[in-house]
C-alpha positions as CSV (number, residue, x, y, z in Angstrom):
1,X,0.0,0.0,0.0
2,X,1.0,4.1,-0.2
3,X,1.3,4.3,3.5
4,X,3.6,1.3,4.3
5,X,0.7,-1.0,5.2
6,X,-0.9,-3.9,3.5
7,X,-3.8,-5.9,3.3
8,X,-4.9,-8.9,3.0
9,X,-5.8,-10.6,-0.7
10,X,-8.5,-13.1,-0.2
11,X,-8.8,-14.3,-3.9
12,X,-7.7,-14.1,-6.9
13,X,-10.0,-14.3,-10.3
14,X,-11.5,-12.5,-13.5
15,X,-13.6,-9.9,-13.7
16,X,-16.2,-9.6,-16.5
17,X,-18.1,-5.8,-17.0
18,X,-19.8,-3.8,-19.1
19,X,-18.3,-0.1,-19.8
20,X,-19.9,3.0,-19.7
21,X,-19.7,2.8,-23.6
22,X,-21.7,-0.4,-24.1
23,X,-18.2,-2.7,-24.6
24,X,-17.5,-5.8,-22.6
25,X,-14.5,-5.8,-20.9
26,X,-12.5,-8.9,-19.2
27,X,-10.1,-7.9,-16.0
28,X,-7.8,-10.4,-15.2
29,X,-6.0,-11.6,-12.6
30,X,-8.3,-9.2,-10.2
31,X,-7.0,-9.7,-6.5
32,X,-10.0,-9.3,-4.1
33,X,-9.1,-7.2,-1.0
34,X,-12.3,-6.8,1.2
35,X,-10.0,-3.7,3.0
36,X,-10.4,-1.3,0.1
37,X,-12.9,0.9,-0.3
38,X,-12.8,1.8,-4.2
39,X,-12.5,-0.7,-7.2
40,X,-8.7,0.3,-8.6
41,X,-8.0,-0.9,-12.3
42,X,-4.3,-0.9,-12.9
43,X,-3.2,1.2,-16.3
44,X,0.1,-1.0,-16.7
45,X,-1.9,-4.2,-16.9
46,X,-4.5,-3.0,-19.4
47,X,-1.4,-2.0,-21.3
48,X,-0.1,-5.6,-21.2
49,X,-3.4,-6.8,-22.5
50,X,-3.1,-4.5,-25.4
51,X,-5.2,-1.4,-24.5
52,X,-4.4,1.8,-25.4
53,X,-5.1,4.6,-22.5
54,X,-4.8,8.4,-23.5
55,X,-5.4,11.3,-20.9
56,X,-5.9,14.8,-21.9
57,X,-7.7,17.9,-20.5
58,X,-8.9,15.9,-17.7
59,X,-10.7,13.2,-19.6
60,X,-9.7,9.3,-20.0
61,X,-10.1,7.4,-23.1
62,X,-9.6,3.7,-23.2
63,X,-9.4,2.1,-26.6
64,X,-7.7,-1.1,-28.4
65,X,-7.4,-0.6,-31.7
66,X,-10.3,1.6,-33.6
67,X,-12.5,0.7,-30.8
68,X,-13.2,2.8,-27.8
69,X,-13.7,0.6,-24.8
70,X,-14.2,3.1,-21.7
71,X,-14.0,6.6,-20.7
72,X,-13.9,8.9,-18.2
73,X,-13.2,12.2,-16.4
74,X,-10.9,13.1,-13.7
75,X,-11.7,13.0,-9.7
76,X,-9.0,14.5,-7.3
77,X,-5.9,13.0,-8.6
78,X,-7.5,9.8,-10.4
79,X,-9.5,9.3,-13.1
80,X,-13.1,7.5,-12.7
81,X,-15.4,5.8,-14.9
82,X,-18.6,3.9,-14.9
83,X,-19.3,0.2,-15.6
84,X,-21.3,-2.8,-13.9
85,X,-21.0,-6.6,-13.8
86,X,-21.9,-8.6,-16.4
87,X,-22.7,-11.5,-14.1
88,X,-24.0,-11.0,-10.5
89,X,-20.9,-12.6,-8.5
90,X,-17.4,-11.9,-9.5
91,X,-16.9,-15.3,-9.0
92,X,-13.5,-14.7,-7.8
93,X,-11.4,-18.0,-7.0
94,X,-9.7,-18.3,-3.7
95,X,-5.6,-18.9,-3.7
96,X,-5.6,-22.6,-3.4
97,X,-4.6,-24.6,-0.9
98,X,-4.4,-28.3,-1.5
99,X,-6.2,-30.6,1.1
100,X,-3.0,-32.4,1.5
101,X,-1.2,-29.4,2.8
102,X,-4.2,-28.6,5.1
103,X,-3.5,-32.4,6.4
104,X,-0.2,-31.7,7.3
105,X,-0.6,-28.5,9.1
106,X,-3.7,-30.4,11.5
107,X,-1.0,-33.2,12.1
108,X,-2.4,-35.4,9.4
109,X,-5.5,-35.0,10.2
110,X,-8.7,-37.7,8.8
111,X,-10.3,-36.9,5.5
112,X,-13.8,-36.7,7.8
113,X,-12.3,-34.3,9.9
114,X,-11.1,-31.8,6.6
115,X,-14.4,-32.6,5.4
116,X,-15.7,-30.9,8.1
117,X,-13.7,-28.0,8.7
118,X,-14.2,-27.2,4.5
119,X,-18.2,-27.6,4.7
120,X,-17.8,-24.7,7.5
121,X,-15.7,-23.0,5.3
122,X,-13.0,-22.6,7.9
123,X,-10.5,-23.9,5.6
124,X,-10.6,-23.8,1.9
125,X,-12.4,-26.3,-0.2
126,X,-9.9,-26.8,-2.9
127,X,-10.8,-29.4,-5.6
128,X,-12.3,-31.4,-3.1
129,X,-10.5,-33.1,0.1
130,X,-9.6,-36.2,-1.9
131,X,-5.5,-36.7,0.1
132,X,-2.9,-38.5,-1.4
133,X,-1.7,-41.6,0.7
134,X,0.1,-41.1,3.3
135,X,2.8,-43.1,4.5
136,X,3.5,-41.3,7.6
137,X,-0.1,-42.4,8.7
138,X,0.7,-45.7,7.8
139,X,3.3,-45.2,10.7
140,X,1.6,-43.4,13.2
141,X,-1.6,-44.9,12.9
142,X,-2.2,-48.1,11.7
143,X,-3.8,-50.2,14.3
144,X,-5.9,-53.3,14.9
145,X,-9.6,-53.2,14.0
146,X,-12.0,-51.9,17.7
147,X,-14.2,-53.0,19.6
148,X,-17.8,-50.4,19.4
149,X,-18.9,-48.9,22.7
150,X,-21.9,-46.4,23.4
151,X,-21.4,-44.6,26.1
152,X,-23.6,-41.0,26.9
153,X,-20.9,-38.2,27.3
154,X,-21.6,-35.3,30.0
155,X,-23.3,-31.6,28.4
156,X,-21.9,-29.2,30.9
157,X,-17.9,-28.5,31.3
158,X,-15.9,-29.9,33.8
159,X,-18.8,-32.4,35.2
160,X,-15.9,-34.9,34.5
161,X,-12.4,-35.2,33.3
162,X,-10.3,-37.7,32.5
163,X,-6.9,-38.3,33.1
164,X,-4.4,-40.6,32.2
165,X,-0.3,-41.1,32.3
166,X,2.1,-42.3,29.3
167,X,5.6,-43.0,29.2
168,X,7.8,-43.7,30.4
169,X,9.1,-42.6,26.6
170,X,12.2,-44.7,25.6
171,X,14.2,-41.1,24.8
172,X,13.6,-38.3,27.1
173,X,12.3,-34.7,25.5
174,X,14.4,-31.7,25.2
175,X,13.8,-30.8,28.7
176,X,14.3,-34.1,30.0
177,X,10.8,-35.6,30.3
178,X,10.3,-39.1,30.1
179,X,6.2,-39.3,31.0
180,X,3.5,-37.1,29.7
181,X,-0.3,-36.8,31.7
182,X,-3.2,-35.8,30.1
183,X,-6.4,-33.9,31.3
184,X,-9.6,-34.6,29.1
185,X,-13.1,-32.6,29.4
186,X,-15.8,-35.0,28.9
187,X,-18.0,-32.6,27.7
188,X,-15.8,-30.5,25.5
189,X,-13.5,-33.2,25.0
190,X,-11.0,-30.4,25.3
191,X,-7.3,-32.5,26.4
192,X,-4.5,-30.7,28.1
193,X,-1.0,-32.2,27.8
194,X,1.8,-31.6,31.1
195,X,5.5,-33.7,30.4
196,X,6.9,-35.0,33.4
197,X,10.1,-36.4,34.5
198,X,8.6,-38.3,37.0
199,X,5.3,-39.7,38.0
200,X,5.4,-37.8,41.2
201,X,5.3,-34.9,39.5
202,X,1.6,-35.2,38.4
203,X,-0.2,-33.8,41.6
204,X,1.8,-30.9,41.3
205,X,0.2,-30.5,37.4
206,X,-3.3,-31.5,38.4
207,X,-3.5,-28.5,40.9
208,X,-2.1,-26.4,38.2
209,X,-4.8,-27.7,35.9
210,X,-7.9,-27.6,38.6
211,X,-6.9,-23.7,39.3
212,X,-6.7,-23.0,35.8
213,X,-9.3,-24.6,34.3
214,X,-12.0,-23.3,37.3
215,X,-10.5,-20.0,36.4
216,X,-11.7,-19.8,33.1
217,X,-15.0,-21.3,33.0
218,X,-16.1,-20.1,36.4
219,X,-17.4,-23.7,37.2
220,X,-16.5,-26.4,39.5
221,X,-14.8,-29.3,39.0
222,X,-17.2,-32.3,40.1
223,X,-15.1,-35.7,39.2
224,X,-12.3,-36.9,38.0
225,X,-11.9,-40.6,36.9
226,X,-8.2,-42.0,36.4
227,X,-6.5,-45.7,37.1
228,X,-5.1,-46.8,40.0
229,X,-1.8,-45.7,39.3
230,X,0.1,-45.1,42.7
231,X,0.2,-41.1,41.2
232,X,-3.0,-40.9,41.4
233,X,-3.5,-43.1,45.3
234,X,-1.3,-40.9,47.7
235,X,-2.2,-39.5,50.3
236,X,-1.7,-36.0,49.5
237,X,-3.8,-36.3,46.5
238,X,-6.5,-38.0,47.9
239,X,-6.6,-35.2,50.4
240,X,-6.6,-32.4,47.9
241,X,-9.7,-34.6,46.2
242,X,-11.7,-34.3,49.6
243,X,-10.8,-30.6,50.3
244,X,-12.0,-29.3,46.8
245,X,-15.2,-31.5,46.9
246,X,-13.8,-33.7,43.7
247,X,-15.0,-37.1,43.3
248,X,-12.2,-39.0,42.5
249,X,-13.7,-42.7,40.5
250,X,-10.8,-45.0,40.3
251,X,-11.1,-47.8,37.6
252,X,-10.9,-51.7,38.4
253,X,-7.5,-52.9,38.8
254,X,-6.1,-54.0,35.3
255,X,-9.3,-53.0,33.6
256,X,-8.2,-49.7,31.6
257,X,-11.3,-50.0,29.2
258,X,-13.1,-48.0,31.9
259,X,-10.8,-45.4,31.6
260,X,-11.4,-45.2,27.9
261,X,-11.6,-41.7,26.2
262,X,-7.6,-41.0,28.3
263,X,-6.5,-44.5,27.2
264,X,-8.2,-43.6,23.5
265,X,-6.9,-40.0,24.0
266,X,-3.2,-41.0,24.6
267,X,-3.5,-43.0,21.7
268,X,-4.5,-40.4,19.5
269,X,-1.4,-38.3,20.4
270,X,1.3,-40.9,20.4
271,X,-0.4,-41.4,16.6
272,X,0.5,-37.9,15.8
273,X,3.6,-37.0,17.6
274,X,4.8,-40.6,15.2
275,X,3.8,-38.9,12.2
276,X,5.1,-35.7,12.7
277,X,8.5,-36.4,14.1
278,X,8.5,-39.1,10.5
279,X,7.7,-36.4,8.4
280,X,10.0,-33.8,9.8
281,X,12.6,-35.9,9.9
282,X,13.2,-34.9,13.9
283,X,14.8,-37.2,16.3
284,X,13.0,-38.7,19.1
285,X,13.8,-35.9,21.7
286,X,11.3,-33.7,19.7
287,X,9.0,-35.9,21.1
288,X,7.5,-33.8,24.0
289,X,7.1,-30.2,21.4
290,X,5.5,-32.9,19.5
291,X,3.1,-33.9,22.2
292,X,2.2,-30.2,22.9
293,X,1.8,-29.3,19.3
294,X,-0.7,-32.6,18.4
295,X,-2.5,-31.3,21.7
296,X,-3.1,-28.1,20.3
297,X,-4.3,-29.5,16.9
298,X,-6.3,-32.2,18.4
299,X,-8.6,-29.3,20.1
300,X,-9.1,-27.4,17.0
301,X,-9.7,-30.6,15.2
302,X,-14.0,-31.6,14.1
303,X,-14.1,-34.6,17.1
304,X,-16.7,-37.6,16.5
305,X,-17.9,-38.1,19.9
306,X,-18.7,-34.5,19.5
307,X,-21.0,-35.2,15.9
308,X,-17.7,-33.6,14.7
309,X,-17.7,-30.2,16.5
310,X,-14.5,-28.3,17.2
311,X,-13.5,-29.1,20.8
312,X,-11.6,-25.5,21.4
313,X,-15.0,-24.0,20.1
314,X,-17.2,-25.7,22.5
315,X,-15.0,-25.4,25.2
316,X,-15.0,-21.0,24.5
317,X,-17.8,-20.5,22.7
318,X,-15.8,-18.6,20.1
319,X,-15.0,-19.1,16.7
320,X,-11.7,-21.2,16.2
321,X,-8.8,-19.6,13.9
322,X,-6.8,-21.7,11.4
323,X,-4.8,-19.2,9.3
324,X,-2.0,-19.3,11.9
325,X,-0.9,-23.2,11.6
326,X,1.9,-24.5,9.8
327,X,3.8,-27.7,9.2
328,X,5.1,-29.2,11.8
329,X,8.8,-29.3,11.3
330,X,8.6,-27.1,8.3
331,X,11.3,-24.9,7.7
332,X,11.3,-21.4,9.6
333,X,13.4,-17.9,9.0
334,X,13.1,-15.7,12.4
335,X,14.1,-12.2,12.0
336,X,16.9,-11.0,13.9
337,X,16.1,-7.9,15.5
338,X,18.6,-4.8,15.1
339,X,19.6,-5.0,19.2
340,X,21.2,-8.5,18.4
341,X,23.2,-8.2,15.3
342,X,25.7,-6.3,14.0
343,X,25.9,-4.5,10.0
344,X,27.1,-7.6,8.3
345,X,25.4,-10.3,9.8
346,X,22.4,-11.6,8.6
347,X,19.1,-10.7,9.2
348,X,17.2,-14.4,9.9
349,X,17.9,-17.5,11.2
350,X,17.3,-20.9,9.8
351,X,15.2,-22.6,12.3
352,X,12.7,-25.6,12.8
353,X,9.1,-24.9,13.5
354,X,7.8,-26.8,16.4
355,X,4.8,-25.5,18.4
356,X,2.5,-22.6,19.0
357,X,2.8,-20.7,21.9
358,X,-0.5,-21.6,23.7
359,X,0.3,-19.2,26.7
360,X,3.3,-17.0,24.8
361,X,3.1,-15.2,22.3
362,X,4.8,-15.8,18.9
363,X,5.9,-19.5,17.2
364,X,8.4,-21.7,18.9
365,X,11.3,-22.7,16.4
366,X,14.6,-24.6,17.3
367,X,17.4,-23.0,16.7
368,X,20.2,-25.9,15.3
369,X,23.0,-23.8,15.5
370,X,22.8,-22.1,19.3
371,X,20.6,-25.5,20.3
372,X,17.8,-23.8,21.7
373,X,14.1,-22.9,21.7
374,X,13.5,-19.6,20.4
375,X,10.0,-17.6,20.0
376,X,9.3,-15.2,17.1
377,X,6.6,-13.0,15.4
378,X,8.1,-12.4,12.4
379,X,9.0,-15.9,10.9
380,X,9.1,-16.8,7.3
381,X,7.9,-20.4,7.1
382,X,8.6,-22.9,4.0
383,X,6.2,-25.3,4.6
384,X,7.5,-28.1,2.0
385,X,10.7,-27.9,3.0
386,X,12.5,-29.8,6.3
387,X,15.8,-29.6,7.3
388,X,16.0,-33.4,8.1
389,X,18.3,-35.4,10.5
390,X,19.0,-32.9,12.9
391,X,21.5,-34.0,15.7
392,X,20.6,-33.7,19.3
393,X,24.3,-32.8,21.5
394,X,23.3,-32.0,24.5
395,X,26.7,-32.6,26.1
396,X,29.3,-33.2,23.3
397,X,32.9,-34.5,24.9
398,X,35.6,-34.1,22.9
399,X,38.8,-35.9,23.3
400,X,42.1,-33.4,23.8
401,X,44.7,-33.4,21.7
402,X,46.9,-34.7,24.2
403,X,46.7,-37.2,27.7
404,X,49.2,-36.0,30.4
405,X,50.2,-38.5,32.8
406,X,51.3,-37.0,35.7
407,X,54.5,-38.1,37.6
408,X,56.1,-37.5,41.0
409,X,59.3,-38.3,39.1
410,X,61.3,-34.9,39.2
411,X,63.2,-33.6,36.3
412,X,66.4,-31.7,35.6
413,X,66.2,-28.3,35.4
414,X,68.1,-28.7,31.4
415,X,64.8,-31.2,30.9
416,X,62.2,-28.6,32.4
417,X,63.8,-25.6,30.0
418,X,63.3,-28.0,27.2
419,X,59.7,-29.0,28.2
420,X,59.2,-24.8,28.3
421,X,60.6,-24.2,24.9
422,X,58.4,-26.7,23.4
423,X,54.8,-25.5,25.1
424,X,55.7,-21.9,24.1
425,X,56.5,-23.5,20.0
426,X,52.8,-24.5,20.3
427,X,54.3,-28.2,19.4
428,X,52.5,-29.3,22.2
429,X,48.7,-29.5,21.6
430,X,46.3,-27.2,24.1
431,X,43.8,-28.6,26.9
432,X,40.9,-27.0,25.5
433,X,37.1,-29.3,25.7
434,X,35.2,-28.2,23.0
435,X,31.5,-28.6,24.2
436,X,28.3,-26.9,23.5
437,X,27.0,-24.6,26.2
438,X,23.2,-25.3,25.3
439,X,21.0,-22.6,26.9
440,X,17.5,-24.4,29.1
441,X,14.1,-24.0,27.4
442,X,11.8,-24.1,30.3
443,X,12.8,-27.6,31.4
444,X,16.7,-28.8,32.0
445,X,17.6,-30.1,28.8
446,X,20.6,-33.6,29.0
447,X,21.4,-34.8,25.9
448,X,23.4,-38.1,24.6
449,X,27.0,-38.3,24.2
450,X,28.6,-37.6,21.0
451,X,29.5,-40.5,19.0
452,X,32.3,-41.4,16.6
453,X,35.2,-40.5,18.8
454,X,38.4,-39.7,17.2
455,X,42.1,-39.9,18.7
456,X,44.7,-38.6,17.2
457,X,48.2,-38.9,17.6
458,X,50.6,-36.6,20.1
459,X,52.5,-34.0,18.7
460,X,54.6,-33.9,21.6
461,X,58.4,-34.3,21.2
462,X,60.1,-38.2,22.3
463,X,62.4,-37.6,25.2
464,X,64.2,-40.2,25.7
465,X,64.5,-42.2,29.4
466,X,65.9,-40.6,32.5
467,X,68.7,-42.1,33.7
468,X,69.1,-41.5,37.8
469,X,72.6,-41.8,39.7
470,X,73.1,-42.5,43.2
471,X,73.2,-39.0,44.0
472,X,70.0,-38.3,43.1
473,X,66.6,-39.0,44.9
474,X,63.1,-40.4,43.7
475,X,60.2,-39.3,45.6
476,X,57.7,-42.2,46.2
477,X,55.4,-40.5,48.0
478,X,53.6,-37.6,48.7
479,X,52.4,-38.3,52.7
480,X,54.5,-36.2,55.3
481,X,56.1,-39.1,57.6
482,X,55.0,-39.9,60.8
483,X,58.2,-41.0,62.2
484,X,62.0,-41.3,61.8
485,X,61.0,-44.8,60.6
486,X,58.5,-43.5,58.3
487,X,61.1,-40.6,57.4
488,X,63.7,-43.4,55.9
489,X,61.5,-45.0,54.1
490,X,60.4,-42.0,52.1
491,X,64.0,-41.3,51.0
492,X,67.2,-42.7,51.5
493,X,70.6,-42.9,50.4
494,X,73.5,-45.2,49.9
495,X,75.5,-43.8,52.4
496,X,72.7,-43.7,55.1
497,X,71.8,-39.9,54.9
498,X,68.4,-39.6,55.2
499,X,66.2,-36.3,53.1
500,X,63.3,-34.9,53.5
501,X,60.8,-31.9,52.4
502,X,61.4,-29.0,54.5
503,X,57.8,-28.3,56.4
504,X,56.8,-24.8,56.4
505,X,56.6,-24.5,60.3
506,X,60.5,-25.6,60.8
507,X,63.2,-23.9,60.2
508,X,65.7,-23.6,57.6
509,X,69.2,-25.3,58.4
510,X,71.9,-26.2,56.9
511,X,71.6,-26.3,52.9
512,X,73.5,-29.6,52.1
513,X,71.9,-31.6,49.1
514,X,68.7,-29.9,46.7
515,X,66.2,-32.3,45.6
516,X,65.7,-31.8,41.5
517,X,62.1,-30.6,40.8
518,X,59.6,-29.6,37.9
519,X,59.9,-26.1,39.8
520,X,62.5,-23.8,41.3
521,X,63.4,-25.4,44.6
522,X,62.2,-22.8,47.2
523,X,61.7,-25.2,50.6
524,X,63.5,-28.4,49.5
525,X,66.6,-29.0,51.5
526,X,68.3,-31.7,53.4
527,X,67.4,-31.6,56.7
528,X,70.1,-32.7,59.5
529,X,68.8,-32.1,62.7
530,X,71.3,-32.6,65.3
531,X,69.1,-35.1,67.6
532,X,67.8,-36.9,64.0
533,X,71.5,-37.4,63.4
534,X,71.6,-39.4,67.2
535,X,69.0,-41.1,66.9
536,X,69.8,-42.1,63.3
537,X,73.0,-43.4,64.7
């Protein structure tokens, strides 16, 4: 637009009128834009058609050829004519979205369920919502024929919610879950998802979830039905149950059908989160933004037990948005903003689409090079395209370029200038780890260990063997000696002196014999004490 804004085109399509003159005219390519208040015509595209357009003395002729096909007069600073439809609807055809893309960004959602949303006219129609096969559905989703069940689900919210606990999950998420416990509305059969590192943890979510949910309906939660998981028989909870006035109906032991629409529910997700990650190419950590994400889908998704209502919508009582959604995994380009980049560097980052911020604003991505969950406004998505294998270092150890062995053996002070002059060549390889400092994304992230480890060889000089003479010493040990005895066993001569470390609380005496070390003796002397030298003798 003029003024740096824009609008919104909501189809694309010819336009067939009549001119002021009597002559037909076809517009093409006429991009519908319910924001603008007056019908524009575009001189440059009737010249690309072949029209010829002349202004003079405030009038407007439009003509191709000998013909005249419009005129008109000026108004402000355009020109304006006259002309009506030749057909009562413009007839205009919406951009096109194929049904299969539409499955994709509902997490491969059932033809019934796209059905649905395109007879509302949430989503568009297309050439009908025929899909292609799908493999990944194949994955996620093929399953062994059911048993039918009638059941008569509850008409006002929160009259009873099911719950249920999965996992553990064979890889833990990016924040180091390994369960996930889900909260379903029997009436809305709205679901909430929590991941949990531990079972334990699911009191603390169902309190989170009771305040919440009483919150924003303004009703009361009456019952809620679960196994008889010890996470769901302590004490504590059982207490909470009885405080709030919450039925708590605990199924038969090892009889999960009566905890049916979690157990279904759980299902459903696990069916999604298997398709996504196979599409997207993610590895199994993605598993809990997975979770979140086929949570969010599944309650703006037609549901049957519903007679294929939106769950979000009945759970509101507003209209549900779709524009928003993308592919799951899809590639992303965040903006950077000016605070956190400098003139030459680039202005986006490649990152990985992975959720919808539910309670944050913005789209979640992943960020492969920094290793880190990132939200953003302005993202630039590519929804056919996927950045595939993506590795998952949470803590990557990398071998130095050299192993040190220490030794208590001293050297020479001709051997330590030697050792000096190499580290200061560099020939000696540095003691730098290189690991990656990966910034937490709202739960402590641990990751495998890198694999493929590769040793190289030391580029530290050969020095040959040490040979020691008589009149030099070997420390053995590091322990101060308890006793004269103790004292000639740490060092000793041929002759029968005996030489120890100097302690910092004696004396200095006489400076006899220096003990060769890796530093500049400061406290190593021989020590001759004159009643150590009778009692020696």
């Amino acid at each position: 637009m003029g003024n740096t804004s824009f609008s919104k085109i909501v189809g694309i399509g010819d336009v067939h009128i009549t001119t002021n003159v009597g002559c037909a005219l076809v517009l093409k390519d006429v991009r519908h834009v319910p924001d603008l208040r007056l019908n524009l015509i575009s001189g440059t595209a009737l010249d690309q058609q072949g029209y010829l357009n002349r202004f003079k003395q405030g009038t407007w002729k439009l003509s191709k050829g000998s013909l005249v096909v419009a005129r008109g007069h000026i108004c402000g600073t355009l020109y304006k004519t006259h002309a009506k439809l030749c057909h009562p609807s413009l007839n205009a055809i919406e951009e096109e979205i194929s049904p299969n893309l539409w499955h994709r960004r509902l997490g491969h959602l059932s033809v019934k369920g796209l059905t649905t949303l395109a007879k509302k006219e949430v989503i568009s129609k297309g050439k009908g919502v025929a899909l292609d096969p799908c493999e990944h559905c194949l994955f996620g989703k093929q399953h062994r024929v059911s048993f039918s069940s009638t059941r008569k689900n509850h008409s006002e919210l929160l009259s009873l919610v099911h719950s249920d606990v999965c996992g553990p999950i064979e890889e833990e998420s990016l924040g180091g879950s390994r369960y996930f416990v889900t909260f379903i509305d029997d009436a809305s059969r709205k679901v909430w998802a929590y991941c949990l590192k531990s079972k334990d943890q699911v009191f603390d979510r169902f309190r989170l979830f009771h305040a919440m949910v009483e919150t924003e309906t303004g009703k009361k939660l009456k019952c809620l039905r679960s196994d008889n998981g010890g996470e769901y028989t302590s004490r504590e909870f059982s207490a909470y149950c009885a405080a709030y006035g919450i039925r708590h109906e605990k199924t038969v032991p090892r009889t999960p059908q009566h905890n049916g629409v979690a157990e279904r529910m759980n299902r459903t997700i696990m069916e999604k989160v298997r398709c996504m990650l196979s599409m997207a190419k993610l590895p199994k950590p993605f598993w809990g933004e997975a979770v979140l994400t086929a949570c969010y889908l599944i309650n703006r998704s037609p549901s049957v037990p519903l007679n294929f209502e939106v769950p979000e919508k009945k759970w509101s009582r507003r209209d549900v948005s779709y524009s928003h959604l993308k592919v799951f995994g899809c590639k992303a380009f965040a903006h950077v903003s000016k605070e956190l980049r400098q003139k030459l560097d680039l202005k986006s980052n490649s990152c990985i689409f992975i959720g919808y911020g539910d309670e944050e604003f913005g789209y979640r991505l992943w960020d492969p090079e920094v290793k880190k969950v990132v939200r953003s406004r302005d993202v630039v998505f590519h929804e056919n395209e996927f950045h595939g294998c993506v590795p998952i270092i949470r803590q990557q150890h990398t071998p130095e370029d050299e192993v040190t062995v220490s030794s208590n053996i001293p050297l020479s002070d001709e051997e330590m200038h030697d050792t000096t002059e190499q580290e200061s060549d560099g020939s000696v390889g540095d003691d730098d780890t290189h690991s990656d400092d990966i910034p937490q994304q709202g739960e402590p992230s641990s990751e495998d260990e890198a694999e493929g480890t590769h040793v190289r060889r030391s580029t530290r000089g050969i020095v040959p063997p040490r040979k020691y003479s008589t009149s030099e010493w070997i420390l053995v040990s590091e322990e101060e000696p308890a006793s004269i005895a103790g004292m000639r066993e740490i060092k000793k001569k041929v002759e029968g002196e005996i030489c120890r470390y100097l302690p910092p609380s004696f004396l200095e005496v006489a400076k006899r014999h220096l003990i060769p070390s890796r530093k500049e003796p400061s406290n190593i002397e021989v020590l001759l004490h004159p009643f150590m030298e009778v009692a020696w003798r």
